[in-house]
Residue frames as a rotation matrix with the C-alpha (Angstrom) as fourth column:
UNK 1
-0.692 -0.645 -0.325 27.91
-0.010 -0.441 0.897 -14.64
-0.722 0.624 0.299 27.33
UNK 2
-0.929 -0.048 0.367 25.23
0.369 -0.055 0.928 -15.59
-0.024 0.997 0.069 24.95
UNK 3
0.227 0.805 -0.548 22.60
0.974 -0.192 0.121 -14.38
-0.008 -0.561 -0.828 27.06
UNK 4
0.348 0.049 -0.936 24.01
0.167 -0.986 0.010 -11.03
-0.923 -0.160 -0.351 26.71
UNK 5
-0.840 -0.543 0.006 24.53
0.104 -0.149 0.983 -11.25
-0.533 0.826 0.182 23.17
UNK 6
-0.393 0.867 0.307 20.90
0.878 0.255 0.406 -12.13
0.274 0.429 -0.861 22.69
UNK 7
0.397 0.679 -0.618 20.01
0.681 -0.669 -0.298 -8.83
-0.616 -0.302 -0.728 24.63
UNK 8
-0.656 -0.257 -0.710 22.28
-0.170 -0.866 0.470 -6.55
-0.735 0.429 0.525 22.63
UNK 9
-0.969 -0.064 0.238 20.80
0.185 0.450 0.874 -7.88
-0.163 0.891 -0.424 19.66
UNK 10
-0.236 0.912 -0.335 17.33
0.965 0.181 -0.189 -7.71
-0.111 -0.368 -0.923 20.91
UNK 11
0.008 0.076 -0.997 18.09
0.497 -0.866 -0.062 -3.96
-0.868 -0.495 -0.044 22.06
UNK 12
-0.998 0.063 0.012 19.54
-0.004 -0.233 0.972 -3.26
0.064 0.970 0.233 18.05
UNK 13
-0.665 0.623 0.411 16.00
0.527 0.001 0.850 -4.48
0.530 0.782 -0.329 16.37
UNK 14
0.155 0.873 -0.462 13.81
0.937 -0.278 -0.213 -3.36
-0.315 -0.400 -0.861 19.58
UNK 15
-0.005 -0.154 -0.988 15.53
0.246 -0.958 0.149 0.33
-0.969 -0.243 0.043 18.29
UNK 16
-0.789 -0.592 -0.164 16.18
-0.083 -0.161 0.983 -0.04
-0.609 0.789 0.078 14.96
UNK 17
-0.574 0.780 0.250 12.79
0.794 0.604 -0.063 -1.00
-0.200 0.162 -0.966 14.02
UNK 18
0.314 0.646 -0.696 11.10
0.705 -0.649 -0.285 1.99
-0.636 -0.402 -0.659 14.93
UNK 19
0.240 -0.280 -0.929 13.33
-0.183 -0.953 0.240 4.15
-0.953 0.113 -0.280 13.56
UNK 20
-0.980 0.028 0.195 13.55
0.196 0.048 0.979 2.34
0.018 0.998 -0.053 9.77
UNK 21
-0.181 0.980 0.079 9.75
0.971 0.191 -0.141 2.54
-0.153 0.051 -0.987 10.23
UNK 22
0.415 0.246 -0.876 10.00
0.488 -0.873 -0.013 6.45
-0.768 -0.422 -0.482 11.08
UNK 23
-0.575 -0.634 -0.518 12.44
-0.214 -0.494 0.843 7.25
-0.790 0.595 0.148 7.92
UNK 24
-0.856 0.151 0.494 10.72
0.510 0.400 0.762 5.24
-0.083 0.904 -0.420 5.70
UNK 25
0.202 0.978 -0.040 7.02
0.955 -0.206 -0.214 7.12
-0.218 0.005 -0.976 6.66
UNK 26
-0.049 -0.370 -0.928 9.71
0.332 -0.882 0.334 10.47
-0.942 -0.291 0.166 6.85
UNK 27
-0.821 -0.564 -0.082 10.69
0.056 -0.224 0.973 9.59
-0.568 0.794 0.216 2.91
UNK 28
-0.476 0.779 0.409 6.82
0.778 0.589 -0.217 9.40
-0.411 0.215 -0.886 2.15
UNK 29
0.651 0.729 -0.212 5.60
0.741 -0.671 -0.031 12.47
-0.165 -0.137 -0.977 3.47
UNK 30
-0.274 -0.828 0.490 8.82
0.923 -0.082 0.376 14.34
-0.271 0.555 0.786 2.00
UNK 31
-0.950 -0.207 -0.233 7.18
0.071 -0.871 0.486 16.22
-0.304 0.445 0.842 -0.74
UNK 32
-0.374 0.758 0.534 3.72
0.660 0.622 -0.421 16.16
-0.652 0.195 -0.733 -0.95
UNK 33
-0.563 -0.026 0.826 1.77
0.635 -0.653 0.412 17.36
0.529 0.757 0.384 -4.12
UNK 34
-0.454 0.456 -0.766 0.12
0.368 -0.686 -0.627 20.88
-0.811 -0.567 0.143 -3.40
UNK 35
-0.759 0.304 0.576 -2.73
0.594 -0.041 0.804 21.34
0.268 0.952 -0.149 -5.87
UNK 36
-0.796 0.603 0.057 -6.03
-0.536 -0.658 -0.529 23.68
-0.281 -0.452 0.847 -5.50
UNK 37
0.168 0.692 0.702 -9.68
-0.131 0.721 -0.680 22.17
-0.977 0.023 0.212 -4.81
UNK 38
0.779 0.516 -0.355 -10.76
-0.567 0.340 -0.750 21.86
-0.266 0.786 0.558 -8.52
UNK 39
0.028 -0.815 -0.579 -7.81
-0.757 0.361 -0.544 19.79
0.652 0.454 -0.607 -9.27
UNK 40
-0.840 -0.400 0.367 -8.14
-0.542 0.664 -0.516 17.68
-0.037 -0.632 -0.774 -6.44
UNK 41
-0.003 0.944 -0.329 -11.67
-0.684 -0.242 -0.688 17.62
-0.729 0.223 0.647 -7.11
UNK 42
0.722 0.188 -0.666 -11.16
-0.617 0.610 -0.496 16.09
0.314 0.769 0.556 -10.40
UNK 43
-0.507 -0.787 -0.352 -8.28
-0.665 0.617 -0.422 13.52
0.549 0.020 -0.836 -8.96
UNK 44
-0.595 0.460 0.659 -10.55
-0.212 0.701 -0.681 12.03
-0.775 -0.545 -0.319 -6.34
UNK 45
0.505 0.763 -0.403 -13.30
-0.702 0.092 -0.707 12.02
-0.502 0.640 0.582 -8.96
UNK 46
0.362 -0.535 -0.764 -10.52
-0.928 -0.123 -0.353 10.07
0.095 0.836 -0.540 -11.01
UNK 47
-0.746 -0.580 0.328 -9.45
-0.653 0.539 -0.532 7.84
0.131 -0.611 -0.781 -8.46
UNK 48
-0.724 0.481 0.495 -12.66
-0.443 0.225 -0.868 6.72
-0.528 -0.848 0.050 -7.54
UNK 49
0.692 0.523 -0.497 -14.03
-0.707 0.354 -0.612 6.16
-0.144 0.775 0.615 -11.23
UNK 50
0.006 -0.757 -0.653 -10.93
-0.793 0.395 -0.465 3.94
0.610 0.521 -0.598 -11.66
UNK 51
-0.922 0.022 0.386 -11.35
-0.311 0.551 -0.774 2.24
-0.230 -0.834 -0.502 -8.29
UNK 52
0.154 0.934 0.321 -15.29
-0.810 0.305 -0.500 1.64
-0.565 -0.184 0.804 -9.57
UNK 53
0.722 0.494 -0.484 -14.27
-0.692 0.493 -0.528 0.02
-0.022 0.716 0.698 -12.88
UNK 54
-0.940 -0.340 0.029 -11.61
-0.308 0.809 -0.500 -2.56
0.147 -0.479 -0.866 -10.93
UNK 55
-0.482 0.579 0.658 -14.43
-0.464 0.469 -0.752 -3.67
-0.743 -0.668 0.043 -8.96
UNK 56
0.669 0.710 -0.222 -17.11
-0.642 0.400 -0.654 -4.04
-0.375 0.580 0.723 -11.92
UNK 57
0.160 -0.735 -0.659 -13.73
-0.747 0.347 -0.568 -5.87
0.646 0.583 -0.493 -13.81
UNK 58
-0.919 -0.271 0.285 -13.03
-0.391 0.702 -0.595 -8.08
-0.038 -0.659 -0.751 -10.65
UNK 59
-0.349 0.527 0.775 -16.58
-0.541 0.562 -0.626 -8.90
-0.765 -0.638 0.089 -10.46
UNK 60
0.750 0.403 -0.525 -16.95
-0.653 0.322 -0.686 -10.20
-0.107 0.857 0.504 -14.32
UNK 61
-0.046 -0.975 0.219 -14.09
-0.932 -0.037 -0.360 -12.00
0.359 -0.221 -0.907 -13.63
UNK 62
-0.577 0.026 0.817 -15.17
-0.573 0.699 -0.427 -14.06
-0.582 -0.714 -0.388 -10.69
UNK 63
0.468 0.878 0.098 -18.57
-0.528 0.367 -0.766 -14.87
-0.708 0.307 0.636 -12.94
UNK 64
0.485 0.025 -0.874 -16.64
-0.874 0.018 -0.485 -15.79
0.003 1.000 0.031 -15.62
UNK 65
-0.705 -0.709 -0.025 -14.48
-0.612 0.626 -0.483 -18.18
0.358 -0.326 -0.875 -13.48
UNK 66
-0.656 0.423 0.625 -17.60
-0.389 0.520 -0.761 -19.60
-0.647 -0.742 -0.177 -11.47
UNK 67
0.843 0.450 -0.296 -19.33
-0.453 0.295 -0.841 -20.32
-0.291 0.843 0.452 -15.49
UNK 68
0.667 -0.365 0.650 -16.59
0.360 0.921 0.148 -21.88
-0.653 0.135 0.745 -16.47
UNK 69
0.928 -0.225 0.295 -14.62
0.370 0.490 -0.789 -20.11
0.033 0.842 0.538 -18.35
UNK 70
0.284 -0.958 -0.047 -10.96
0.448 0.089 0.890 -20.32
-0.848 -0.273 0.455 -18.70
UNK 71
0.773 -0.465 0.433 -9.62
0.119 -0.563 -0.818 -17.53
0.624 0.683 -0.380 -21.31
UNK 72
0.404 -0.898 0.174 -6.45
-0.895 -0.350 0.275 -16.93
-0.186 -0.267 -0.946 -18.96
UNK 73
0.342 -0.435 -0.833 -3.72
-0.326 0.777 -0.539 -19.75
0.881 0.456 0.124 -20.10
């Protein structure tokens, strides 16, 4: 009896899994935006100037932590 309770159960998540995985990747790709090059153009360009000055920010950071100092409370 609880040997076949453990397989139903099993059988649920070994199916269910997959398929919340598949809706949830379904509700992603949905609507994507539809823009022309020069607009995308300048978004990657955007992205990637934002993604530079994280890094340069993460790495004054670290220095500032490995010099000692403690400005965060």
């Amino acid at each position: 009896m609880v040997v076949s309770g453990f397989f139903v159960v099993f059988l649920l998540v070994a199916i269910g899994a997959p398929v919340l995985l598949w809706l949830l990747i379904e509700s992603e790709t949905d609507d994507p935006d539809v823009m022309d090059r020069r607009s995308a153009e300048a978004s990657a360009r955007a992205d990637s100037r934002t993604a530079a000055d994280r890094r340069v920010d993460d790495r004054r950071e670290s220095i500032g932590r490995a010099n000692g100092d403690r400005s965060e409370p």
